[in-house]
mmCIF file of the C-alpha atoms, coordinates in Angstrom:
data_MODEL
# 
_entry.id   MODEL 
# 
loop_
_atom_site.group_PDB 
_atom_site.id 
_atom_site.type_symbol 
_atom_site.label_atom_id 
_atom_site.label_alt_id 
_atom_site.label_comp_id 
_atom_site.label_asym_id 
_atom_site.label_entity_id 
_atom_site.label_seq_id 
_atom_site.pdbx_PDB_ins_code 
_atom_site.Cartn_x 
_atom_site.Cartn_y 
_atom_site.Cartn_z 
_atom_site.occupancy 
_atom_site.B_iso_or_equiv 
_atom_site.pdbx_formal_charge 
_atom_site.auth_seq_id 
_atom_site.auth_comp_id 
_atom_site.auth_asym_id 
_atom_site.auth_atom_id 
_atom_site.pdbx_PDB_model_num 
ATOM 1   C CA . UNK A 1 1   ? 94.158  121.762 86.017  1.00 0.00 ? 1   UNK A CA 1 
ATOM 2   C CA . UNK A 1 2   ? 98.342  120.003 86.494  1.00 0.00 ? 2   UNK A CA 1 
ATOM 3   C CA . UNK A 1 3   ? 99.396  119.705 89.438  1.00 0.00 ? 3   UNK A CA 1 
ATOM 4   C CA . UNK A 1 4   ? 102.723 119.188 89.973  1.00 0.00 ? 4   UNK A CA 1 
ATOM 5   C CA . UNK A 1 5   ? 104.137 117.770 93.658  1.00 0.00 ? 5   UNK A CA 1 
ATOM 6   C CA . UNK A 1 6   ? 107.453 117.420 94.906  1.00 0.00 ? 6   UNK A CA 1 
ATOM 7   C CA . UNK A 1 7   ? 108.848 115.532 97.897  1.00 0.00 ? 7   UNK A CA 1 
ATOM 8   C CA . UNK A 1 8   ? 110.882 117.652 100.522 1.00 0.00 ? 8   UNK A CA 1 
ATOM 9   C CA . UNK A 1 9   ? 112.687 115.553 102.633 1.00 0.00 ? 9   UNK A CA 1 
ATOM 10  C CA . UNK A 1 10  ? 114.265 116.541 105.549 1.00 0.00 ? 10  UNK A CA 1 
ATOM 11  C CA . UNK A 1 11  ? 116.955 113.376 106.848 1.00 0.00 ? 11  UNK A CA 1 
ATOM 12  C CA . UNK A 1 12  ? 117.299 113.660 110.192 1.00 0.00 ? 12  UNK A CA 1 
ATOM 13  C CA . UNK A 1 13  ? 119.412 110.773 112.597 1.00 0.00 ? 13  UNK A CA 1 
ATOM 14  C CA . UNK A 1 14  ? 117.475 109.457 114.885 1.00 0.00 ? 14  UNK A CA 1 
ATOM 15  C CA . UNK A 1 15  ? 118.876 109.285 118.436 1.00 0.00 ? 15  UNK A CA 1 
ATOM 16  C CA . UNK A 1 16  ? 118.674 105.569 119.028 1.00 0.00 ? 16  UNK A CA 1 
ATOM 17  C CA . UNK A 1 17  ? 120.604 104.069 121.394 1.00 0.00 ? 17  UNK A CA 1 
ATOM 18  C CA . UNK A 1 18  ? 124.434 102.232 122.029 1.00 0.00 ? 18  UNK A CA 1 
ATOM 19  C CA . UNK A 1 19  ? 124.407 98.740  124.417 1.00 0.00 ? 19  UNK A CA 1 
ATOM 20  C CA . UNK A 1 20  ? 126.661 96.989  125.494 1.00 0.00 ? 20  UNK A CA 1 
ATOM 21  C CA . UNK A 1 21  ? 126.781 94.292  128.321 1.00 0.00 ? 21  UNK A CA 1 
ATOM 22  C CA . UNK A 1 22  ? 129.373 92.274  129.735 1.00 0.00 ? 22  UNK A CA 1 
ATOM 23  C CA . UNK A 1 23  ? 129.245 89.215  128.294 1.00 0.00 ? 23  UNK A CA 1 
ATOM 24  C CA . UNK A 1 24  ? 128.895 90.919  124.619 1.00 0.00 ? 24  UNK A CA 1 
ATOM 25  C CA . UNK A 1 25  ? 130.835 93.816  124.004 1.00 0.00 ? 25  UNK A CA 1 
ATOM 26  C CA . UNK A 1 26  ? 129.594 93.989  120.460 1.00 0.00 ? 26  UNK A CA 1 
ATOM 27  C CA . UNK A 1 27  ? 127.976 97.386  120.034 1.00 0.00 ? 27  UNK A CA 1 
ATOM 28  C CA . UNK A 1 28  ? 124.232 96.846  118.926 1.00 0.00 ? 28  UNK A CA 1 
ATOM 29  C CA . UNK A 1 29  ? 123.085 100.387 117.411 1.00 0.00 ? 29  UNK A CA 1 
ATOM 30  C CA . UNK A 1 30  ? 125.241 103.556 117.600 1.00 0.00 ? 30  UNK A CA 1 
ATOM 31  C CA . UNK A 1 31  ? 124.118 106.763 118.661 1.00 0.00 ? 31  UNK A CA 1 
ATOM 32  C CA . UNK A 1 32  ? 126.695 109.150 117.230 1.00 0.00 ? 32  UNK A CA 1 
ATOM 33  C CA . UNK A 1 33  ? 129.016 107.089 115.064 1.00 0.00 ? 33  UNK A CA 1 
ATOM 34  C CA . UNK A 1 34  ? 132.511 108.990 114.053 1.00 0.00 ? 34  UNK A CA 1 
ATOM 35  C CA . UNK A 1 35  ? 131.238 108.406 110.794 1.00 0.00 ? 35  UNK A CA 1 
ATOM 36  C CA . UNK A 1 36  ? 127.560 108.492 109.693 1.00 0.00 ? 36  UNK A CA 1 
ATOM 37  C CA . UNK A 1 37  ? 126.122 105.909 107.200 1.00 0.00 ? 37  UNK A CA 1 
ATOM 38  C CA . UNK A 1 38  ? 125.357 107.795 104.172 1.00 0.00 ? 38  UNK A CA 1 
ATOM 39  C CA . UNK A 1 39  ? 122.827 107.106 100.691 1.00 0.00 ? 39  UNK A CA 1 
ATOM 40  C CA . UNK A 1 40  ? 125.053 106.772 97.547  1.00 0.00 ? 40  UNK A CA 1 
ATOM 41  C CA . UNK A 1 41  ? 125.418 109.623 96.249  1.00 0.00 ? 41  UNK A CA 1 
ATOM 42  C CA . UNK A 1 42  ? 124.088 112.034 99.108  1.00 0.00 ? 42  UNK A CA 1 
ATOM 43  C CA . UNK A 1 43  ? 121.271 113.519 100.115 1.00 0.00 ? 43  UNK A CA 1 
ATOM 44  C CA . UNK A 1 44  ? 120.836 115.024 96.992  1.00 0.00 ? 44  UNK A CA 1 
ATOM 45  C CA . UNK A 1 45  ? 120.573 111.456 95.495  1.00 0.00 ? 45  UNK A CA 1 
ATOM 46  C CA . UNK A 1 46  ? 118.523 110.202 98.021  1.00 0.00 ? 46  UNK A CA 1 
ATOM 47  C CA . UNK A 1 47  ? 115.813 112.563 97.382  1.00 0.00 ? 47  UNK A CA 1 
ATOM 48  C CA . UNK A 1 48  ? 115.571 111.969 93.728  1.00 0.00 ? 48  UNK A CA 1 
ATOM 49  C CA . UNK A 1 49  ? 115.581 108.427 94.485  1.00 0.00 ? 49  UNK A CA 1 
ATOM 50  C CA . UNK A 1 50  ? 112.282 108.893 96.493  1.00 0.00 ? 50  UNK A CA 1 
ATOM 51  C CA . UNK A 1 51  ? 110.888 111.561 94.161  1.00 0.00 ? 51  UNK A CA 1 
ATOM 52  C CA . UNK A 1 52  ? 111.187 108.662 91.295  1.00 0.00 ? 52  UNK A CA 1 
ATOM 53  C CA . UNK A 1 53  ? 110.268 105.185 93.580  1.00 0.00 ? 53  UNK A CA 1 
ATOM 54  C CA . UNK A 1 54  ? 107.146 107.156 95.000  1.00 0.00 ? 54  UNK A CA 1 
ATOM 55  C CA . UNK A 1 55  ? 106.479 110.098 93.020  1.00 0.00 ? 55  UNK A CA 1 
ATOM 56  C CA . UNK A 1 56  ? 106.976 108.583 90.252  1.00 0.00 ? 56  UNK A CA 1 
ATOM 57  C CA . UNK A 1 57  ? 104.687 105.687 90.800  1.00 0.00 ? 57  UNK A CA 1 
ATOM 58  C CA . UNK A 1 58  ? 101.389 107.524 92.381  1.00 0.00 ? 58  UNK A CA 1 
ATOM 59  C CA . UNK A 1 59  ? 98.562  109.795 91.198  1.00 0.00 ? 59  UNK A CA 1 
ATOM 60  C CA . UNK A 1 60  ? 96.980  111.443 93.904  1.00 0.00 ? 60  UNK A CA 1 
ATOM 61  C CA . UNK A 1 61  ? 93.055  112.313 93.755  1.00 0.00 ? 61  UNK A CA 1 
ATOM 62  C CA . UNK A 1 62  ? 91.807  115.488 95.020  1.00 0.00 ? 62  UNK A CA 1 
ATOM 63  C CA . UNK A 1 63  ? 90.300  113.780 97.934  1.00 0.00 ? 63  UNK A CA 1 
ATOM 64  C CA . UNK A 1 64  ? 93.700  112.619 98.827  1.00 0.00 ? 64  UNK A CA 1 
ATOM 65  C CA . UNK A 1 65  ? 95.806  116.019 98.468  1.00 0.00 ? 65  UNK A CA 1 
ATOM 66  C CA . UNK A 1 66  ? 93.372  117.488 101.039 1.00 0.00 ? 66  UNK A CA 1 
ATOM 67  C CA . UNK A 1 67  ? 93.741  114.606 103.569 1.00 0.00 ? 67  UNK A CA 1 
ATOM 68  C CA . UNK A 1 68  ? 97.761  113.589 103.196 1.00 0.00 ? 68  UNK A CA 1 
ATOM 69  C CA . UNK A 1 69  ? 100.127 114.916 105.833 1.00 0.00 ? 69  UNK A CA 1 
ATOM 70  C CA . UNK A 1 70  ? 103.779 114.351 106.148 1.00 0.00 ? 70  UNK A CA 1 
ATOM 71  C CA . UNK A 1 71  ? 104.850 110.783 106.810 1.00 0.00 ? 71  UNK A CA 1 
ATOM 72  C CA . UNK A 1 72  ? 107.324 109.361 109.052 1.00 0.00 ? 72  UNK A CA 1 
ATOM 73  C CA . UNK A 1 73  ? 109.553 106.373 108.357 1.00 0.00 ? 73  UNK A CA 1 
ATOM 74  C CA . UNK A 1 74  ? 112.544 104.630 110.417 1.00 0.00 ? 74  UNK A CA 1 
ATOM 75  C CA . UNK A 1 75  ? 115.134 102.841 108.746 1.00 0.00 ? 75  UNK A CA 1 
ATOM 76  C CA . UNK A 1 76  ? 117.960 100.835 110.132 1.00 0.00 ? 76  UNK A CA 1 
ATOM 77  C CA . UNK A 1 77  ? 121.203 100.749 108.321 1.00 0.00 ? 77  UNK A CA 1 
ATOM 78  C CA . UNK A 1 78  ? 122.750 97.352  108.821 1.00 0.00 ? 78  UNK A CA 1 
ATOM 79  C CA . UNK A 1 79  ? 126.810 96.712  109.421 1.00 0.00 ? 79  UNK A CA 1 
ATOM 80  C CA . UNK A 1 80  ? 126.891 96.170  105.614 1.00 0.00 ? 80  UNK A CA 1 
ATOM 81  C CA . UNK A 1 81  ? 124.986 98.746  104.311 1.00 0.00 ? 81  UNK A CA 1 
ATOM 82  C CA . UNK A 1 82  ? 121.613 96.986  103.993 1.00 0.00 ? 82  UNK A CA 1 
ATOM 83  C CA . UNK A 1 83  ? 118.479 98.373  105.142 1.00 0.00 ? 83  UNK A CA 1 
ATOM 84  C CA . UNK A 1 84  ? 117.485 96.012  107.491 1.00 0.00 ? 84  UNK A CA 1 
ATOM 85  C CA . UNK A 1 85  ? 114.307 97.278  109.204 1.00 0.00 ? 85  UNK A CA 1 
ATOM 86  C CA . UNK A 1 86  ? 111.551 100.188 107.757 1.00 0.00 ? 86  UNK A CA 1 
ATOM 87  C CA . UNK A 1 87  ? 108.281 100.964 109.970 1.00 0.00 ? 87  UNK A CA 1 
ATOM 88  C CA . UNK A 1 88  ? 105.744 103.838 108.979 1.00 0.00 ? 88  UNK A CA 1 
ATOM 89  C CA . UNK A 1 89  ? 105.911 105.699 112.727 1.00 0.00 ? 89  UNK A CA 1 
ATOM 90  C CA . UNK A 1 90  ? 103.476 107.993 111.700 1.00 0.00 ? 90  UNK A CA 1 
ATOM 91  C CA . UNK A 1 91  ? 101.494 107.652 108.275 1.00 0.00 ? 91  UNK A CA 1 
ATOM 92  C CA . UNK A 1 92  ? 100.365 110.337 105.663 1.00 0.00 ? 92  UNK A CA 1 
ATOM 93  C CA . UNK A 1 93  ? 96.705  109.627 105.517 1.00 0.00 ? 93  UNK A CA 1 
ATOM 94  C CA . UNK A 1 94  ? 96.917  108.280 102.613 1.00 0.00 ? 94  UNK A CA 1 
ATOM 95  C CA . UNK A 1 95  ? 97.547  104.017 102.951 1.00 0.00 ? 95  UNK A CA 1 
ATOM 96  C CA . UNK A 1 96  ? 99.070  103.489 99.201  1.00 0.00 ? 96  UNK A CA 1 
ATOM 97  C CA . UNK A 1 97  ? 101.205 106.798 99.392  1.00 0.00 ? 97  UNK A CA 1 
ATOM 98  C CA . UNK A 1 98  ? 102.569 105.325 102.879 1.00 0.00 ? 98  UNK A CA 1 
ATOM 99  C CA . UNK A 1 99  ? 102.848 101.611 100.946 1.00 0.00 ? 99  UNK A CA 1 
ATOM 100 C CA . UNK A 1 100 ? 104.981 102.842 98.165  1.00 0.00 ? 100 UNK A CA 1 
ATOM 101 C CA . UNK A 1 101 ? 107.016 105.127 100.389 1.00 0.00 ? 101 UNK A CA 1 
ATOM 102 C CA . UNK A 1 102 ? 107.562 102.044 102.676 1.00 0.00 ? 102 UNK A CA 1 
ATOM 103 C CA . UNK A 1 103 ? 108.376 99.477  99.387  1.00 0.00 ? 103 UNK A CA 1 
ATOM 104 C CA . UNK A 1 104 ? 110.872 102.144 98.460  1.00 0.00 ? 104 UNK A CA 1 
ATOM 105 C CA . UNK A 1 105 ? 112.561 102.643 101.504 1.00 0.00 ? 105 UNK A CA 1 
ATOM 106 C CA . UNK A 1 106 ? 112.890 98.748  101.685 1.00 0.00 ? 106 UNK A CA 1 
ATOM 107 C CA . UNK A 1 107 ? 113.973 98.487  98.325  1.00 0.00 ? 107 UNK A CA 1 
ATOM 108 C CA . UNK A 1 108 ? 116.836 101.099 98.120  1.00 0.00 ? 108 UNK A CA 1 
ATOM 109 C CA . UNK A 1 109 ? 120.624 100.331 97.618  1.00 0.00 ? 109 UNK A CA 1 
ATOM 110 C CA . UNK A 1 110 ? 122.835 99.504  99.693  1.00 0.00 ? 110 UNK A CA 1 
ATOM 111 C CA . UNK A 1 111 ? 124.618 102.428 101.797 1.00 0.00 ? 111 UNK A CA 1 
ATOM 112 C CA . UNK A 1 112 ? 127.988 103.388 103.116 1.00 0.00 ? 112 UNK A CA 1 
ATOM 113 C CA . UNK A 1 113 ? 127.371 102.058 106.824 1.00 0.00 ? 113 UNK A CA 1 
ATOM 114 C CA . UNK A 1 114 ? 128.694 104.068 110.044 1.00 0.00 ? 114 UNK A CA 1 
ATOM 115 C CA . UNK A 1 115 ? 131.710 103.879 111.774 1.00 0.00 ? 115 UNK A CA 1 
ATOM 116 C CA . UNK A 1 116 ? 132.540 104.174 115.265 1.00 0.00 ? 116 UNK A CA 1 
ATOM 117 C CA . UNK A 1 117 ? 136.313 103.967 116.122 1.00 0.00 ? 117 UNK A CA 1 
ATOM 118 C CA . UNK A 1 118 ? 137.104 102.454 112.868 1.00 0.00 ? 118 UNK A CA 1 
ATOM 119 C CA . UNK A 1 119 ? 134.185 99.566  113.153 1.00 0.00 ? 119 UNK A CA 1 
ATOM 120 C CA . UNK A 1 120 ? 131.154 99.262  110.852 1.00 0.00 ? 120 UNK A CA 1 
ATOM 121 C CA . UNK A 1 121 ? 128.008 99.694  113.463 1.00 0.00 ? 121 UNK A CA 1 
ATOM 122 C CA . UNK A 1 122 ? 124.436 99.875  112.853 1.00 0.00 ? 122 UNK A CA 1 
ATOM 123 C CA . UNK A 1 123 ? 122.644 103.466 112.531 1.00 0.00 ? 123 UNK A CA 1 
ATOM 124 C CA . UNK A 1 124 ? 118.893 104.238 112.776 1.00 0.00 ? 124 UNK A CA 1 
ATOM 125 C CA . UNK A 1 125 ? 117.672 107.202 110.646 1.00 0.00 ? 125 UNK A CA 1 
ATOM 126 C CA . UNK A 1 126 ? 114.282 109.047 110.266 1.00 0.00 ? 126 UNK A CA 1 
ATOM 127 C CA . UNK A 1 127 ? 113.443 110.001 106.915 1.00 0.00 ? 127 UNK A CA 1 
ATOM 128 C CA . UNK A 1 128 ? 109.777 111.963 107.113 1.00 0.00 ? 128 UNK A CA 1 
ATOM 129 C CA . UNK A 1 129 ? 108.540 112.546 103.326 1.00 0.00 ? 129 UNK A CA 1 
ATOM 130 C CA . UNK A 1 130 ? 106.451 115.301 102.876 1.00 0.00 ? 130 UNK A CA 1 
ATOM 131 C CA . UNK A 1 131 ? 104.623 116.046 99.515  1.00 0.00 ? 131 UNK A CA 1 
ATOM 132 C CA . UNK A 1 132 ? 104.293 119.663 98.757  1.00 0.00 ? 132 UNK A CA 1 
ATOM 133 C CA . UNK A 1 133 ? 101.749 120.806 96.063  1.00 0.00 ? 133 UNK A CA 1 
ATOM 134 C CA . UNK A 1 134 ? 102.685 123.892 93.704  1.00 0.00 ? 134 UNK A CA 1 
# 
């Protein structure tokens, strides 16, 4: 029996948090930037960026199907782009599925960062991944 999986992935901003102090009145992460920092390409490129970096690279036994649930990762998008920090906040279950998901969050292109008032700022995002089997 073929199984085929894809990866829905719903992007969602994560509410971090803006500080400022008065000695350094550089902002440190924005909470709702003018403009949001975006994957080249879009969402829609994002996803089949994911579907090929993790998807693309894992076979799942039937062991594993059963046990996986949808994983949470949060990423923060640097000043220039870069993705500067990824943590696993809540795994799927499944340690190498949460490994690759992790390597290919770290290892993903540079992105158009946020603006606030004209200034490039630092966004956090959380991007669950959740593996649906048809």
């Amino acid at each position: 029996m073929t199984m085929k999986y894809f990866v829905i992935l719903l992007f969602t901003l994560n509410l971090g948090f803006a500080q400022t102090t008065a000695q350094d009145t550089s902002l440190i992460i924005c909470v709702n930037p003018n403009v949001s920092a975006e994957f080249p390409g879009g969402m829609k490129a994002l996803v089949t960026y994911l579907n090929a970096n993790v998807l693309g690279n894992i076979y799942l036994t039937e062991d594993e199907i059963n046990r996986q649930r949808v994983a949470y990762a949060k990423i923060l998008i640097s000043e220039s782009g870069k993705v500067d920090s990824v943590s696993i906040i809540r795994g799927s279950h499944v340690s190498r599925l949460d490994t690759l998901f992790k390597n290919a969050l770290q290892k993903m292109p540079d992105w158009k960062p946020a603006e606030l008032n004209s200034k490039k700022t630092k966004q956090w995002f959380s991007i669950p991944l959740r593996i649906e089997f048809r």
